[in-house]
N, C-alpha and C positions, 0 to 999 in steps of 0.2 A: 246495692249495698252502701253500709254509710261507715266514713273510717271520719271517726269525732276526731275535730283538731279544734285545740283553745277556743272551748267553748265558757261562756262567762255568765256566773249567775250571782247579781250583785242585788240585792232590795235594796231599793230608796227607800222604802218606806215602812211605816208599821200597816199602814192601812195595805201595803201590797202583800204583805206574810199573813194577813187576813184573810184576803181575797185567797190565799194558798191554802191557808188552811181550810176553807171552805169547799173549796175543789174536791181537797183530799176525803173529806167528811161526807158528800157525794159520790165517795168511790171511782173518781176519775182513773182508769187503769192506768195512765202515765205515770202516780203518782202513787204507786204501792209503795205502801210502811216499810221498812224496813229497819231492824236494827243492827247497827255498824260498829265493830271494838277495836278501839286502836290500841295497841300493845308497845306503850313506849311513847306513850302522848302528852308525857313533859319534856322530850327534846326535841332538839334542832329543828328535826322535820315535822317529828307527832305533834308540838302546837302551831304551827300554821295549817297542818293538814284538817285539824280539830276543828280550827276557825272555817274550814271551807265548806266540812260537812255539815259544819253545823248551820251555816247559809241557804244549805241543801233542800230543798222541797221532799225530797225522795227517802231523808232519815227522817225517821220521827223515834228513835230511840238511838244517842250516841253517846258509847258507853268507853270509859277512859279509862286506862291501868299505866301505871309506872312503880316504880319504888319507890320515887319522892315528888311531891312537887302537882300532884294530880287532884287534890279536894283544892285545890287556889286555879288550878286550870279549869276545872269542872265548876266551879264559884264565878271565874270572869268571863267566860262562853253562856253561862247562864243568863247574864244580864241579857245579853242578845235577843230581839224579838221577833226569833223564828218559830219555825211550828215544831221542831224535834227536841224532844225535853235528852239532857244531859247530864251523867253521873259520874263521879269521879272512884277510883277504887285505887288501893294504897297496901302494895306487897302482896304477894305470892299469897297469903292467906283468901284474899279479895276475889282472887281470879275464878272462881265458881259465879258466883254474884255478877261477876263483870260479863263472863262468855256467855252462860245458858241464855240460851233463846235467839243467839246472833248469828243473823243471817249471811252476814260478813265479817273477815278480822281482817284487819288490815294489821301489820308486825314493821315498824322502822323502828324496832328496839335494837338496839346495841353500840360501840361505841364509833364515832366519825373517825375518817382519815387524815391524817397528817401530814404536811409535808416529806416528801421521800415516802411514805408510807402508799404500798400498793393494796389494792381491794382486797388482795391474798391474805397479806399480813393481819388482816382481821380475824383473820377467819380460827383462829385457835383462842379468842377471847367470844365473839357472836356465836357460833358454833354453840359455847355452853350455854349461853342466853337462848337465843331461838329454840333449841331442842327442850325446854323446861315450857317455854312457851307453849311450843306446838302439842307437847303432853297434853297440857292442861285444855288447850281446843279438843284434840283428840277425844277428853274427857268428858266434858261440859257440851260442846254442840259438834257431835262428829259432822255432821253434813255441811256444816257452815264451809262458804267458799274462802281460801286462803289466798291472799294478795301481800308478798314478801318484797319488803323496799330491805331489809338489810343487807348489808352487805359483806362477803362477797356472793352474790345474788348465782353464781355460778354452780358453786360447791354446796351453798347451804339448801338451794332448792331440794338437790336431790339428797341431803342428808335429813329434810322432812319429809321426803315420801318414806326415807327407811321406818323413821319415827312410828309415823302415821301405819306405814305397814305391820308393822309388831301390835299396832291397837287394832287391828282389823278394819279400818278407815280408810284406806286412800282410794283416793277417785283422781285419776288424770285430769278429771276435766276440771278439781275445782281445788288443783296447787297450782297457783300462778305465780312466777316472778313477774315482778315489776319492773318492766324496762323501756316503759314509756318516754321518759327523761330524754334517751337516746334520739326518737323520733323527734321530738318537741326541738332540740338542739338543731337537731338534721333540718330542721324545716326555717330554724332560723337562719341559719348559715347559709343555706342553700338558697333560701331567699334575698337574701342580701346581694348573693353573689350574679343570681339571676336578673335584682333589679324587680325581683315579687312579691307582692305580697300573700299571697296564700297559693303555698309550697308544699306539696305533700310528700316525704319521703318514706317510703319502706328501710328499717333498718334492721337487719336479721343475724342469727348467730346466739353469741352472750353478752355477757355486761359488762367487759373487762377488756381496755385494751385493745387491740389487735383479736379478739374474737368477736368484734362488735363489726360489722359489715354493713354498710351504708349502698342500699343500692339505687345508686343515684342513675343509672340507664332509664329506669322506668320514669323516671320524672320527667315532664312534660319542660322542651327546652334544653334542657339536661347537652345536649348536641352543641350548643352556641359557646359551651364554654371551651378554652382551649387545656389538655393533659396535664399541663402544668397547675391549672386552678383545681382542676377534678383531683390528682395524687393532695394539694394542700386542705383539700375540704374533706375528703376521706380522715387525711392524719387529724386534724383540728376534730374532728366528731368524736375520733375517737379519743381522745386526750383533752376533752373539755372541761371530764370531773378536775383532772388535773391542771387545767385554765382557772377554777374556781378556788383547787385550795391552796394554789400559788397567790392568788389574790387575796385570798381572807389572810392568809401569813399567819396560817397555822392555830388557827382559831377557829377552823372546821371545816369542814366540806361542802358541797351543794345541800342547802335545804328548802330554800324558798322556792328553787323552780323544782327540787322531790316533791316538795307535799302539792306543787301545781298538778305534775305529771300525773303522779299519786291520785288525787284527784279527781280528775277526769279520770283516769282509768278506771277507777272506783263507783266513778258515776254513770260511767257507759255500761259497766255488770248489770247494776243497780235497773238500769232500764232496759237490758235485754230482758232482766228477770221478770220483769214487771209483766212482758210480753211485746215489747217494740222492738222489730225485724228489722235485719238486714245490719245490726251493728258489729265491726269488724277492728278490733285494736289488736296489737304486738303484745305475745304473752310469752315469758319464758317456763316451759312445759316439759312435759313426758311426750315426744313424739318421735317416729322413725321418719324423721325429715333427710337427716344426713349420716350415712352410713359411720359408724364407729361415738356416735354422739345421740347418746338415749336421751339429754334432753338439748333441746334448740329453742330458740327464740325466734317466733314466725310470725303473720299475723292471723288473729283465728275469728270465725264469727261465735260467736256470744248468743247463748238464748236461755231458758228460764233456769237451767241448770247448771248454768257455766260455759265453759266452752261444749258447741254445739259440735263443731268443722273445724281441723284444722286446715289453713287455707293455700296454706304451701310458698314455695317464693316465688313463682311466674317466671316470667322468661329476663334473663340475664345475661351480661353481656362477657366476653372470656376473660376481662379482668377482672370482674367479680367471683366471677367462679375461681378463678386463680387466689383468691384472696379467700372464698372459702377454705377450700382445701388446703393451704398453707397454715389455716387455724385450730381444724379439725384436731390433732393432736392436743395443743395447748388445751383446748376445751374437753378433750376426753377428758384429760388429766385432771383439770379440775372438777370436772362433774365424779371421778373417781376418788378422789380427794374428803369428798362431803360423805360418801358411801364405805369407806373405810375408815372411818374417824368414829361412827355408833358402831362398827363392825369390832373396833379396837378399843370403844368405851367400857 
């Protein structure tokens, strides 16, 4: 099995997006079409995320929606000389046009966090946003697989399977929260701290906080370090969105390494679907992972239709498991939170 970490896909050249295109035009099976819609692709995150797909050998259709700001996004990605042609689409009227036929939506719409502000506090402003959204997927490409970077990635997951359930749509396997970010962090930190360079951690749970569980046992090494660095690298993982919007000072949040995480996660779907085996990333889902928490953040494999397997946590050591169970509650809550808010709309 392959768990994709900071993979990079940059062209030099135009003559090398030629050579791709060419590939593609032979039917190379790595290289199935795909069209991809970012929901919120003139902020923070959605234009660098934009830039990456569109890099991407694996789009050849990526299609843009915001309420402002998206035919100038969709006009400067276009210069670009990749092989995925790009559309920009402008308010709620557009959103037919934007979804039919996409085989992916990626949603980092709504608005970033602010200093003193928690992932929660969003969640009665996103909450209206995402739910108008997911209608309109619902409407336009029910099958299309869902990859949700808003935040609070917690509550609002499972307030779009209600969504999605009232349309008669949802598929477990293809609501995914995005919580790549977590791992990506985890493997920096962790490597620094190990003195490595390519550090794979599993990080399971949710997205928020102290429900975000970093199982650093299975990391290879992981032993050398002494309890005092292991409690500072757990708390640092989990507190890093909040490392980032202490540092911008209140001018946003994480976007540049979201739309990386983003990403990649986006790309690894992209090539289970195609039909290349054995790809395994952290998805926040509908699973009976952990009693009292109908959905968890695991890592799952990936095949043409979304997640295939979920893959479970492996074996863990008794502070981890202690740290589960100490969050289980917190995370009910919020996953209760997202399901009583369309229940009360």
């Amino acid at each position: 099995e392959k768990s994709l970490c900071f993979p990079t896909y940059l062209p030099s050249s135009t003559e090398k997006m030629r050579n791709l295109r060419d590939r593609e035009t032979h039917g190379s099976k790595s290289c199935l079409k795909m069209k991809v819609a970012v929901l919120g692709a003139s902020g923070g995150i959605g234009q660098p995320l934009s830039l990456l797909l569109k890099l991407s050998p694996h789009v050849s259709s990526l299609s843009l929606y915001d309420i402002r700001g998206t035919p100038g996004v969709s006009a400067d990605l276009s210069h670009i000389p990749s092989s995925g042609e790009v559309s920009g689409h402008l308010g709620p009227g557009s959103l037919s046009e934007c979804l039919s036929g996409s085989d992916i939506v990626v949603i980092p719409a709504g608005v970033p966090r602010k200093p003193g502000m928690s992932r929660d506090d969003l969640f009665d402003i996103n909450a209206g946003i995402v739910k108008g959204l997911v209608e309109a997927v619902a409407k336009h490409c029910p099958d299309a697989i869902i990859c949700l970077i808003s935040n609070p990635v917690n509550s609002l997951v499972p307030m779009c399977k209600e969504v999605l359930v009232r349309h008669g749509c949802f598929n477990p396997s293809k609501l995914l929260g995005v919580t790549y970010l977590d791992v990506c962090r985890a493997n920096v930190f962790v490597g620094e701290a190990l003195g490595a360079a390519d550090v794979r951690v599993n990080v399971v749970g949710g997205h928020s906080g102290n429900t975000i569980v970093p199982l650093l046992s299975q990391t290879p090494n992981f032993s050398t370090l002494p309890q005092s660095d292991v409690d500072n690298l757990v708390e640092r993982i989990r507190k890093a969105g909040d490392e980032v919007v202490s540092a911008k000072e209140g001018s946003g949040s994480a976007t540049l390494s979201m739309a990386h995480a983003a990403f990649v996660f986006v790309e690894s779907v992209i090539k289970a679907m195609s039909g290349e085996r054995g790809i395994v990333m952290p998805a926040y889902l509908e699973c009976n992972m952990v009693e009292g928490c109908p959905f968890f953040a695991v890592p799952c494999l990936f095949g043409k239709d979304g997640v295939e397997e979920v893959k479970g946590i492996g074996d863990i050591d008794e502070r981890e498991r202690g740290l589960i169970d100490a969050m289980t509650g917190k995370l009910a809550s919020e996953i209760d939170k997202g399901k009583r808010w369309i229940e009360e709309a």
